[in-house]
Every structure is written in C-alpha cells, then in structure tokens.
N, C-alpha and C positions, 0 to 999 in steps of 0.2 A: 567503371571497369569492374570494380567490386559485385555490382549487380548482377552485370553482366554474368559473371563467373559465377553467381550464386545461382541467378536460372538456369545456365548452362548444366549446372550438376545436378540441379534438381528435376529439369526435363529427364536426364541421365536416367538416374534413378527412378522415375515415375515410368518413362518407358522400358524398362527391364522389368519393374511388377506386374508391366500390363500383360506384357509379352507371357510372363509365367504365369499370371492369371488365364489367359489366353489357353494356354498347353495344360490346364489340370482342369477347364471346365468341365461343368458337367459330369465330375467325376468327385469333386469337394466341394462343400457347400462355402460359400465363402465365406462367414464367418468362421468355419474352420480354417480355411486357407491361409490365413494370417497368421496364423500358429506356425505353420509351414517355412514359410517365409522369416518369418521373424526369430524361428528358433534356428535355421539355417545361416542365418545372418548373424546368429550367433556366435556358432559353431565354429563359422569362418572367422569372428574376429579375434577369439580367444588361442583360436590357434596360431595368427598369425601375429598377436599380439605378444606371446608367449617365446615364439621364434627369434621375432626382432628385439626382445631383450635377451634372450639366449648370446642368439650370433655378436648384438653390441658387446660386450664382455668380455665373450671370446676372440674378437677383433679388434679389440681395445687392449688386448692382453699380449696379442703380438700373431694371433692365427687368421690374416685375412681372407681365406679362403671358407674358413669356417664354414659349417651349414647346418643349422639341430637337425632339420626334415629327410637329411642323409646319414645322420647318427643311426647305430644300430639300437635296438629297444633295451639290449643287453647296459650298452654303456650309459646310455640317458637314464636309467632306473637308480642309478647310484647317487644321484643330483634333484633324485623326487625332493626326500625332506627338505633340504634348504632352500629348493623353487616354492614349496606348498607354502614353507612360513614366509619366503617375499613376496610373491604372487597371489597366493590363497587356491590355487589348483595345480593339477600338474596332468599334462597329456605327451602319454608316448609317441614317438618321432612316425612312427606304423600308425598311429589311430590321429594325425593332425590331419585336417581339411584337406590340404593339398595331397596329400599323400592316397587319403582314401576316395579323393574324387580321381585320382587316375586311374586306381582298379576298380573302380565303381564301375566300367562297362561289363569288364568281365567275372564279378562277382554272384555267382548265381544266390548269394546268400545275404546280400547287401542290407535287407533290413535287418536284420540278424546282426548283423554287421555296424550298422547304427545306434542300434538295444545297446548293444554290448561298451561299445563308446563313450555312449553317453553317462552309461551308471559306471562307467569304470570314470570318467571325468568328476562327476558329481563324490563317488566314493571317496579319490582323494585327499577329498576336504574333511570325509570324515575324522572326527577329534579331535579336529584344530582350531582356531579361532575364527577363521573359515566358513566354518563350515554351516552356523545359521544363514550365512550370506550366499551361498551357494545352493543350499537343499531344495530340489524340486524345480530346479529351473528348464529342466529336458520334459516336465513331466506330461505339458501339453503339445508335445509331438510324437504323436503315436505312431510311429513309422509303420506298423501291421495292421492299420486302419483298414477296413473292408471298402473304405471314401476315396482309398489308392487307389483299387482294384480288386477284382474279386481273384484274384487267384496270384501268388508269391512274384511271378513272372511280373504280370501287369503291374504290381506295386512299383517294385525297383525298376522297371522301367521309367515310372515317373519321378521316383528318388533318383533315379542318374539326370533325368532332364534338369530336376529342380536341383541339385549339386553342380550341373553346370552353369546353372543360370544364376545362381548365386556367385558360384568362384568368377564368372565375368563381369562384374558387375565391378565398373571403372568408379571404384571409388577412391582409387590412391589410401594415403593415413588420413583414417577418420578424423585421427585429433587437427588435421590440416584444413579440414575440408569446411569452405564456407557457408554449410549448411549443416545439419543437424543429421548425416545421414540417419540414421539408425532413427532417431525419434522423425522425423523427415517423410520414412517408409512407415514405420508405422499409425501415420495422419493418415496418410493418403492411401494404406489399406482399409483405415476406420472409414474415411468419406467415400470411401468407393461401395464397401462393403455393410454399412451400419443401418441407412435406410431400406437397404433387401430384408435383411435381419429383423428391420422392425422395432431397432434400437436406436438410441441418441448418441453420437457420435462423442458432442461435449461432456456424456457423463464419462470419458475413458480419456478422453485430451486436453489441454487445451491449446491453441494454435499459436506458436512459436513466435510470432510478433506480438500477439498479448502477454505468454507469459514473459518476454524481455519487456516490454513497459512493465508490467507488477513489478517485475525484477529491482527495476531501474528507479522507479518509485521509494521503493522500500531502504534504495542504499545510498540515495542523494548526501552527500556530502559526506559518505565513509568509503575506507581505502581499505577495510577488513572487515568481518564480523565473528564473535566466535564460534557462533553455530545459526542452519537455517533451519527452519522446521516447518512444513507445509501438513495441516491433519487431512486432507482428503488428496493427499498426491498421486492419483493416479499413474501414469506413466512416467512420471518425474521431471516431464518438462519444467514446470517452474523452478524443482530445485537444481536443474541442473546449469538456468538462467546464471544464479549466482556464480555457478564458476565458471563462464565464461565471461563475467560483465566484471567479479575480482580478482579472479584465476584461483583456483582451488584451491592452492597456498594458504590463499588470506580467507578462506572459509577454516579456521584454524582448528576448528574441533570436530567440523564434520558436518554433515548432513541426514538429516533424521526427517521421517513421515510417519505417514499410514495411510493402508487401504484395504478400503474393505472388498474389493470385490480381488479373488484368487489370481483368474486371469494378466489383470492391472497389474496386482502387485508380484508377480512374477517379472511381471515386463518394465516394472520398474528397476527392480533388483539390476536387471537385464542391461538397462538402461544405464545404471553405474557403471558397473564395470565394462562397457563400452566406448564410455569416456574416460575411462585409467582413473578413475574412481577406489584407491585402495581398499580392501575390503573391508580395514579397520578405522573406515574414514565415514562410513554408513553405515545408516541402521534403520531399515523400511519395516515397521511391523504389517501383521494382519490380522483385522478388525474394525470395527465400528467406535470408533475414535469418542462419538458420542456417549454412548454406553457402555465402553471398556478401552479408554486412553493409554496405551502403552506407553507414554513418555513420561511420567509425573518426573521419575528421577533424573530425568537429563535437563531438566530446564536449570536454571532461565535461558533463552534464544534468544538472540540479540536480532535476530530477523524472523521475522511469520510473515509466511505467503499464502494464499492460495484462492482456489478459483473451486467450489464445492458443486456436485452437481445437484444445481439449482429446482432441476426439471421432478429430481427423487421427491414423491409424497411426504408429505411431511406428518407424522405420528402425532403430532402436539400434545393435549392434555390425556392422550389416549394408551399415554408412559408413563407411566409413575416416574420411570427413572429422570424422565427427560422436564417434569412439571419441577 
C-alpha cells in the first residue's frame, strides 16, 4: 500500500515537470529549466509554509477563521521581527505565492514583480542569524532572462504558466508526503536534463534509495546522533536521510556539509528548509572541502556520510596542497 502511494505521488510529480518542461521548450535550455522549476517550488513552499504556522497560532488562540494570505501588508508588518527570529524569513500576505499567482494574469509587470519579491524575502534575513542560511537562494532565477522571451510580454507569459503549474502541483504537506518531493523533482530534472547538458547527473545527486541505505548503514544500532556531516553534499539528499530515518530531533546538533559547486549548494540550503529544517539546525558551507574545509570547528560528528563525485578528475600529486 505504502508503495503504491509512493508511485502514485511520484508519477504525480514527474508528470507536472514534464508537462512544464513541455510549455517552456525551445525557449530554456534545460539545464537552465531546473532553476525555474525548483526556485518556484520554492517560492510556493516557504510561503505556504510560513501561512500554516501563522494560521496554527492564530487558530489555536481562539480565531478559527484566521487567514495570513487575507491579512492586510499594513498589519502583518508589525509581526516581521518575531516571525524572522522563529522562521528565519518573513514574506508579506501581498507578495505570498498564492496571492501573486492570482494577479499574475493580469500583471503586466509580473517579472518586476518577482525581482522585487524575492530580494524583499532574501532582505529580511538580513542581520539576523538567518541570514548566511538564506543569502542568494533566488539568485539563479533570473526571471528577465531573454530564455523567457524576447520581449516583457512573452516572459510573463511563461512566468504565469510556470506559477500555475507549480501552484497545482498535488503535493498536499511535504513533511507528509511519501516521497521526497522537493529532492524527488530535482532527480528527475537532473536525469532528464544532465545528459543533453553533457554532464553527470551523480555529480549533483545521489538517488534517494542509495542515500537511505548510506543512511541506514551508518546509524545501525543508534536512536540519535549529535551531528551529521557529509563533505561533498550536494543537494543534501544524504543528510537529509538522517532525519527521516531519526527524525530531526534526534539529529541533536544539527546538520552540516559542503559543496563545492554554487548551483548544488544553493539547492541544498534549499533543500533544508524545505523539510522544516530550522535555520539554526544547519550549516552548508561553499568550497572545496579538500583544499579549504569549512568545518574544523564543528567536529567531532558522530555520523559521516557521503557519496563524492567519483567521475571529478582527480589532481593527485599535481597539488602540493593535496600530496
């Protein structure tokens, strides 16, 4: 049954990207496409993410009718600070997903309209503790891409398609869903799109029943650990294995990597906070782990994972740093 319901979502999911791959052909190269997709997928979970702790609170307090997404921008602005330090961002009731994919048809300004969004989302963060965990994660959707269209028209045209095709997209609560959406969509953007590219797919993944064996491997006969830390964690499937195999809780200090490629590690960051991931619960640096290890002072880890991509040349004696 379990199966079942796990194909069922993942067919789901696999036929909505295809479909949106479908409607932006020929117009984005698809390794850019993926950016599209996956920052829009963002977009929609932070805001809805953001809602449903709103509305619980307020519901829980005695107002069951509550709605953030019907709040005026006036009154929600008064509730930034103390969202930014439990949350780590804050997005006005006027600039949430649902809100701006309804005027999205008749926005004649809509990428405009996105710019402004996103660095007003990202801004928030600024000065707070936040805010390394938040920096630059809009920065590879360039909503004024000439790969839109060549002219303001043709863009937001395809930005209202791709804001619909995201807001429909039957995924119910991520944290419920028996797959991995979020990491799920971005596999099967890489295997669609990484041989046209001309790139290696497993340098950017690895595939979601390997990293739950590594996983699984690593925590045989423990019911916690203090911290996990994977050096080449690309999109963070493996660390995110841990907290579903001991549940976040019991990963008690947190979750820590690196990666070296920009992309990745964006979409890892991404990839936290996707899975309610608090923001002072991780710490993904970027770099070349080899050469310049950002972690010395967080050890010791009580767990190391990972799966390095294998296929990268290898320097050997031809580094001083690395001999």
């Amino acid at each position: 049954m379990a199966e079942n319901k796990r194909d069922m979502e993942r067919a789901e999911l696999h036929r909505t990207i295809w479909n949106i791959a479908n409607d932006l052909r020929g117009s984005v190269d698809g390794w850019d496409f993926k950016q599209y997709v996956l920052g829009m997928l963002f977009y929609r979970y932070i805001s809805e993410n953001l809602t449903n702790f709103i509305n619980k609170g307020e519901r829980e307090a005695g107002d069951p009718d509550f709605d953030y997404a019907k709040m005026s921008d006036e009154e929600a602005i008064q509730a930034k600070d103390d969202l930014v330090a439990t949350k780590g961002f804050f997005i006005l009731p006027s600039e949430l997903f649902e809100n701006v994919r309804k005027r999205a048809p008749h926005d004649k300004n809509l990428n405009e309209t996105l710019e402004k969004i996103f660095k007003n989302i990202e801004a928030s963060a600024i000065g707070t503790p936040s805010e390394k965990n938040f920096k630059g994660l809009f920065d590879d959707i360039d909503v004024n891409s000439n790969k839109l269209g060549n002219t303001v028209e043709e863009r937001n045209k395809k930005l209202v398609r791709l804001l619909n095709a995201i807001g429909d997209m039957q995924l119910g609560d991520y944290q419920n869903n028996s797959i991995d959406a979020f990491g799920d969509a971005y596999e099967f953007l890489m295997t669609m799109y990484a041989s046209s590219a001309g790139k290696s797919g497993g340098e950017f993944f690895t595939p979601q029943e390997v990293s739950e064996l590594l996983a699984r491997i690593t925590v045989v006969g423990k019911k916690d650990v203090n911290k996990v830390y994977d050096p080449a964690c690309g999109s963070g499937s493996l660390l995110l294995q841990f907290a579903k195999i001991l549940g976040k809780e019991n990963v008690r200090l947190g979750f820590f990597g690196q990666e070296i490629n920009l992309t990745t590690y964006n979409l890892c960051r991404i990839n936290m906070w996707l899975h309610d991931i608090d923001y002072d619960r991780f710490d993904i640096a970027l770099g070349d782990t080899l050469t310049n290890p950002k972690h010395w002072d967080d050890e010791p880890f009580e767990a190391i994972v990972s799966n390095p991509p294998y296929s990268v040349k290898w320097e050997g004696d031809s580094n001083p740093i690395l001999i």
